[in-house]
N, C-alpha and C positions, 0 to 999 in steps of 0.2 A: 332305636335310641336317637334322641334329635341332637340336633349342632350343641346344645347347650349344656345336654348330659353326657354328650361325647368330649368335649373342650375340658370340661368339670373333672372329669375321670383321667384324659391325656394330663393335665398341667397337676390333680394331686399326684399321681404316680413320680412326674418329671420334678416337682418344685415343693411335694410333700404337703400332705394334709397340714401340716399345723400352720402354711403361709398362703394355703389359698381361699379365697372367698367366693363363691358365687351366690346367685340371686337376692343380691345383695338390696335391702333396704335400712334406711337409719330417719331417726325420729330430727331433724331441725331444732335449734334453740328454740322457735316460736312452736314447737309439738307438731307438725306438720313432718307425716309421714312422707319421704322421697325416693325414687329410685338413685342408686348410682350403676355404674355400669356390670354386666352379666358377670364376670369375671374378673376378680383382680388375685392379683398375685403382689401382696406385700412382705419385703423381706428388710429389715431394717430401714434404712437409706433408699433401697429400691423400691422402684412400685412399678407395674405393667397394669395397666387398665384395656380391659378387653369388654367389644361392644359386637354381638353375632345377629346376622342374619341370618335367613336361610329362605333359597326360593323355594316354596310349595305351591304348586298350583293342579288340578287332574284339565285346565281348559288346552287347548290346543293354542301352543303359543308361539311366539315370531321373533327375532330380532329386536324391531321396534318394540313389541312387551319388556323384552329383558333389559333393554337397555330405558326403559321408560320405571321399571322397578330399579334400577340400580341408579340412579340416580333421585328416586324417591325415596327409597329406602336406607341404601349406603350414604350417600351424601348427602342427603337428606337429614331423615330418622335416626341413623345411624351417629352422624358426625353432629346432628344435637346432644345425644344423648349422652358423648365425649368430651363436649364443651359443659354440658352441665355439671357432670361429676369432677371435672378439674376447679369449675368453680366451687362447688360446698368443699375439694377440699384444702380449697387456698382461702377462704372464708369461714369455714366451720370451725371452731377451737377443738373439737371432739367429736370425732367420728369410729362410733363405738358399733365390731360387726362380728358377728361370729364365723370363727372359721370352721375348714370341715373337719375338724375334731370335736366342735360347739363349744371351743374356749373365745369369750368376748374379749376383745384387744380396741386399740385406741389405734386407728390409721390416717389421723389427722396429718396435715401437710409439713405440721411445723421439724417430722422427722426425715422430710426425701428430700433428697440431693439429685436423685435420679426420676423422672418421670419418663415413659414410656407409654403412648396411646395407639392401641391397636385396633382397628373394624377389620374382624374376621367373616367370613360369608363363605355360603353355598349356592354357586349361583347354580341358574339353567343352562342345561345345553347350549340355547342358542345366542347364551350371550355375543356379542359381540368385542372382536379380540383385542377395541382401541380401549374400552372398557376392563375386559379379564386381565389385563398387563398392566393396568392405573396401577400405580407403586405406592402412591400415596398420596394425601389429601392435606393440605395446609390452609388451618382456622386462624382468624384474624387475633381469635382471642385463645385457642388452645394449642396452636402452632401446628410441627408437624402430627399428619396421622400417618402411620402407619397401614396399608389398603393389603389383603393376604386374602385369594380362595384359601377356604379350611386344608386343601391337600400339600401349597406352597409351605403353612403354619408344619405340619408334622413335617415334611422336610428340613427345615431348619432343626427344629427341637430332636428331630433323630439323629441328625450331623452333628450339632453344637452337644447336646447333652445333658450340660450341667448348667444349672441359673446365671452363672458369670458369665459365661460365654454367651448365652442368649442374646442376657441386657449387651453385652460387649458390640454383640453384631448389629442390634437395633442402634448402637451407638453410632457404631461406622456404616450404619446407612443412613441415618440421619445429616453424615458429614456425606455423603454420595450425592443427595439430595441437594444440600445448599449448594455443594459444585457446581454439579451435573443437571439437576432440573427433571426436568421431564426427559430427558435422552434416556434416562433410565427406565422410561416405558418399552425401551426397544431390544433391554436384555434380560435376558430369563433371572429368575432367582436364585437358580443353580450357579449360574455363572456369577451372581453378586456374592454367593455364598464363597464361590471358589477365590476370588476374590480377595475375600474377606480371610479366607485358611494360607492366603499367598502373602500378606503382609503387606502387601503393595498398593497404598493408602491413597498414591498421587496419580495413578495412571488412570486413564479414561476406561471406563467399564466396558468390555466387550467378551464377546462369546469364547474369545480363546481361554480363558479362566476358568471353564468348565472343567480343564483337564485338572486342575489343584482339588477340584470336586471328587470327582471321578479316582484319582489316586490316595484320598485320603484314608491313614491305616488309625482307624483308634484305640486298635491295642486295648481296648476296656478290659482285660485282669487285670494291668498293670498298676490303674488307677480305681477303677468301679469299686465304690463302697456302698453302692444304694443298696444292698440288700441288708447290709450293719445297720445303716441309717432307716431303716424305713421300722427294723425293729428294735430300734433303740430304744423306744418307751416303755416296751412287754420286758427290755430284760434286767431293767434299772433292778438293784436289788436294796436300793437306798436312797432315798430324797426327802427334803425339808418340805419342799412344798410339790403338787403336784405336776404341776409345768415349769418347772427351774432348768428341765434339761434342754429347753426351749434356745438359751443363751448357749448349749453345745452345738446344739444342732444348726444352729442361724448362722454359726462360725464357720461351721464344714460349711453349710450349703453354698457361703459366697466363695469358694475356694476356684477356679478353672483348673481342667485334668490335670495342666504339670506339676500343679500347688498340691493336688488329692494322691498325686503319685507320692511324692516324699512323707505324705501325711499319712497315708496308706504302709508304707516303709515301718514308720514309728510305729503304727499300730499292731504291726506285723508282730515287730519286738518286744511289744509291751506285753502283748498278748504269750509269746513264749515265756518270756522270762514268768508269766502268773502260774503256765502249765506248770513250770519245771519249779517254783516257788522261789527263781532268783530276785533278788531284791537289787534293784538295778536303777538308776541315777535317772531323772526323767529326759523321755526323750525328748530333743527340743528342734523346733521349726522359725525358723525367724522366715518373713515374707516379708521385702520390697514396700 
């Protein structure tokens, strides 16, 4: 399985079939067929646009190969093809894609609040480490990118878990970034991660942060509903139309664990009181 069916497979399990898109093409007001980027993940307001590499080569290769591909290809090929899909979709009026459930939806600009640009990659061995640690790439015209080996990407999304938090942490490293600069090439992602679980928004990024890493409990009973969620469409026993449950599910999914805890509670209740047939007053969740 390559970098593109492997990313395809991790982000619908993590972000659900019904908001993710890949190999994604759309037809241009003038009929001209375009790429945008391998992967995106739209969720109302949110959007993460993902742009993948992957080195394959069988030649016997160097240093200078790898860092001569990573600069061709990532900041290169890569970080075009990031700038273009920001532009059709701050230009396009309608940008109509199927997702992977093959429901076509409308992922034009005029609904994110949030953007998010990520070039994911699988480099070689011999890359070199001033390059493997680039955090990220800043376009004149698409701003921050976002720079992640494929193995840093499943780290976060197995820490974070839930789509809020993801966009949350892409958020607060984008404010690391404006800080911080490039210093941020000289600390792991672990330690940004830990960081980012510490709260501690003002302090200079360094290795000691690893430990809020390293100790974090996430309790998932407490809060995990992705197995409700992921069959929520097989168990509907009623609907008007057949993606209306679309507006439930997009509600949960922007929830982070503390939100999915209390939410999980109510569901909890709702769900006894149907076994036992008590007729019980709705349970309500107000958020912030």
């Amino acid at each position: 399985m390559n970098l593109e069916n492997k990313l395809s497979v991790f982000n619908e399990f993590h972000f659900f079939k019904e908001f993710t898109y890949s190999l994604s093409t759309f037809s241009r007001p003038d009929g001209q067929e375009v790429e945008l980027a391998d992967n995106i993940i739209s969720l109302d307001h949110l959007m993460i646009i993902f742009q993948l590499k992957e080195r394959m080569t069988n030649e016997i290769s160097s240093a200078d190969k790898e860092e001569k591909w990573f600069k061709r290809k990532i900041l290169g090929d890569a970080n075009a093809q990031i700038k273009d899909t920001v532009n059709y979709l701050n230009t396009c009026g309608q940008i109509k894609l199927s997702n992977q459930q093959g429901r076509s939806l409308d992922i034009a600009q005029s609904s994110i609040t949030q953007l998010h640009k990520v070039i994911l990659y699988a480099p070689g061995d011999l890359l070199p480490a001033k390059f493997l640690n680039k955090k990220f790439h800043i376009s004149k015209t698409a701003g921050i990118i976002h720079l992640f080996p494929a193995y840093s990407y499943q780290i976060i999304v197995r820490t974070l878990l839930t789509p809020a938090e993801i966009a949350d942490y892409l958020l607060f490293r984008e404010e690391l970034i404006q800080k911080w600069g490039t210093n941020l090439n000289k600390i792991s992602e672990i330690a940004l991660i830990g960081q980012y679980l510490s709260g501690e928004n003002d302090i200079a990024p360094s290795e000691d942060f690893i430990k809020f890493f390293n100790t974090v409990d996430h309790d998932a009973e407490k809060w995990d509903i992705s197995g409700i969620l992921h069959n929520f469409q097989k168990r509907l026993t009623h609907s008007t139309e057949e993606f209306d449950y679309y507006y439930i599910l997009k509600e949960i999914a922007k929830l982070n664990r503390g939100e999915l805890y209390h939410f999980k509670q109510r569901f909890l209740l709702a769900r006894e009181a149907a076994k036992e047939g008590r007729l019980e007053l709705p349970f309500r969740i107000v958020i912030p």
